[in-house]
C-alpha positions as CSV (number, residue, x, y, z in Angstrom):
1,X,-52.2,-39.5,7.0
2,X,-50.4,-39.0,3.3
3,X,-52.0,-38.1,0.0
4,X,-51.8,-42.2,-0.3
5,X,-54.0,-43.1,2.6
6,X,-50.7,-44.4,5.1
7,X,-51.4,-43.9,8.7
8,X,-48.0,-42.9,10.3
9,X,-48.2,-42.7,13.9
10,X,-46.5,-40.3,16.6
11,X,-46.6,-40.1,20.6
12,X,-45.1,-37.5,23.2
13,X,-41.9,-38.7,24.5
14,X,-40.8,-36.2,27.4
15,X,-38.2,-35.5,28.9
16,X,-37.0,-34.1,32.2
17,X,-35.3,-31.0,30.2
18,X,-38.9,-29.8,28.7
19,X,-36.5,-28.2,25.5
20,X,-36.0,-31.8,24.5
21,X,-38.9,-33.2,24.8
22,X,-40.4,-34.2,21.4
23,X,-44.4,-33.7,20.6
24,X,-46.4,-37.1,19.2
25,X,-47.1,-34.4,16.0
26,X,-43.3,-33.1,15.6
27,X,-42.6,-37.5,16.2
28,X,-45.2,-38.2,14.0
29,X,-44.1,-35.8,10.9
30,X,-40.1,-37.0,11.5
31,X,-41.7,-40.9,11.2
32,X,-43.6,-39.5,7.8
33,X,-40.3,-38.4,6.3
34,X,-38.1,-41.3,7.3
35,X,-40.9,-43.3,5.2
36,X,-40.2,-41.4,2.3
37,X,-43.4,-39.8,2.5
38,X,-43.4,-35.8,2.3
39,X,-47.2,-35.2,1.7
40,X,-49.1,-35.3,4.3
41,X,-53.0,-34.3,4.2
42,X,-54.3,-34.8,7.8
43,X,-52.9,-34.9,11.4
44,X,-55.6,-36.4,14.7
45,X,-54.4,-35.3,17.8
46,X,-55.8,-36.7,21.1
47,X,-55.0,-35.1,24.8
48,X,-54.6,-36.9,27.9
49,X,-58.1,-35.9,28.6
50,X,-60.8,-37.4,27.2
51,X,-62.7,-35.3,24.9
52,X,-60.6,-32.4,25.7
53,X,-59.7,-31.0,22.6
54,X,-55.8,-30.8,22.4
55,X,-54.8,-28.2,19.6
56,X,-50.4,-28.6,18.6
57,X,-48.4,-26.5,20.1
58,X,-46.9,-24.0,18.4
59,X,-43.7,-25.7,17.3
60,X,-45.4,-27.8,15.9
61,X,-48.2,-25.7,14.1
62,X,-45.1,-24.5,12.4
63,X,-43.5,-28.1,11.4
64,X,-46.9,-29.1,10.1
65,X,-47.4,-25.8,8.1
66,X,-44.1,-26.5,6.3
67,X,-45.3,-29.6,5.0
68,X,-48.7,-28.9,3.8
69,X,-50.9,-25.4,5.0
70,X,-54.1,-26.7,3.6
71,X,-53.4,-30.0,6.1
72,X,-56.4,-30.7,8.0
73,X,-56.2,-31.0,11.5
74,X,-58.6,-33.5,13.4
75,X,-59.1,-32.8,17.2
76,X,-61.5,-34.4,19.6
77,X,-64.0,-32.4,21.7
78,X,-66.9,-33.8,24.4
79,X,-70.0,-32.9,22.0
80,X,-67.8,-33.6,18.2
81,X,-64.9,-33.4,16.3
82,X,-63.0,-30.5,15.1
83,X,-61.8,-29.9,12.0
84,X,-59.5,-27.4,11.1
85,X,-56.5,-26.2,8.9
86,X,-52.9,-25.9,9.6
87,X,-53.0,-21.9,8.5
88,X,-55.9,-21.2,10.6
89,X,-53.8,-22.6,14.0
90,X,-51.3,-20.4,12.5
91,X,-51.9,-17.0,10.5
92,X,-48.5,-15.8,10.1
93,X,-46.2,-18.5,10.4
94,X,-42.5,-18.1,9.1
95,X,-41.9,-19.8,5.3
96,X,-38.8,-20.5,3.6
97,X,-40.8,-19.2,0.7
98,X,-40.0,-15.7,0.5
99,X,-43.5,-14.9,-1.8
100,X,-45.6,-16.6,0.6
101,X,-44.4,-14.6,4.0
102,X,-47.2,-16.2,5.9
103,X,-50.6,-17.1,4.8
């Protein structure tokens, strides 16, 4: 979701040469941009399973820590949902900003 309230959406779509395959999140973020939107402000991810909580891989903890660190980042679980930030999934992440050098 952007600062405006659009709901972009993403899905996995694999492929045999794992490298290559592109996350619904990484998908979801490239959608965002083609949209002209560059602002995002919250990411839900669902798994497979349901009620498994399904955190981003780490590709694409980076991508959505480029966009926006403070981005909140909605995952399901059995007994509620989760919410946390981009920079808590990942404390150290690489930054074109050369002041910042991780959160």
């Amino acid at each position: 979701m952007t600062s405006d309230g659009c709901v972009i959406l993403g899905c996995n779509v694999e492929n045999a040469s794992y490298g290559v395959t592109l996350c619904a999140e990484r998908n979801a973020v490239a959608s965002m941009v083609v949209m002209g939107h560059l602002d995002p402000v919250a990411i839900a991810i669902v798994g497979g399973i349901s009620g498994t909580p399904c955190p981003p891989c780490g590709a694409c903890r980076q991508v959505l820590m480029e966009f926006n660190e403070d981005m909140t980042v909605v995952l399901e679980s059995p007994n509620k949902i989760i919410l946390i930030k981009a920079y808590e999934l990942l404390p150290l992440s690489f930054s074109m900003d050369k002041t910042r050098g991780g959160r």
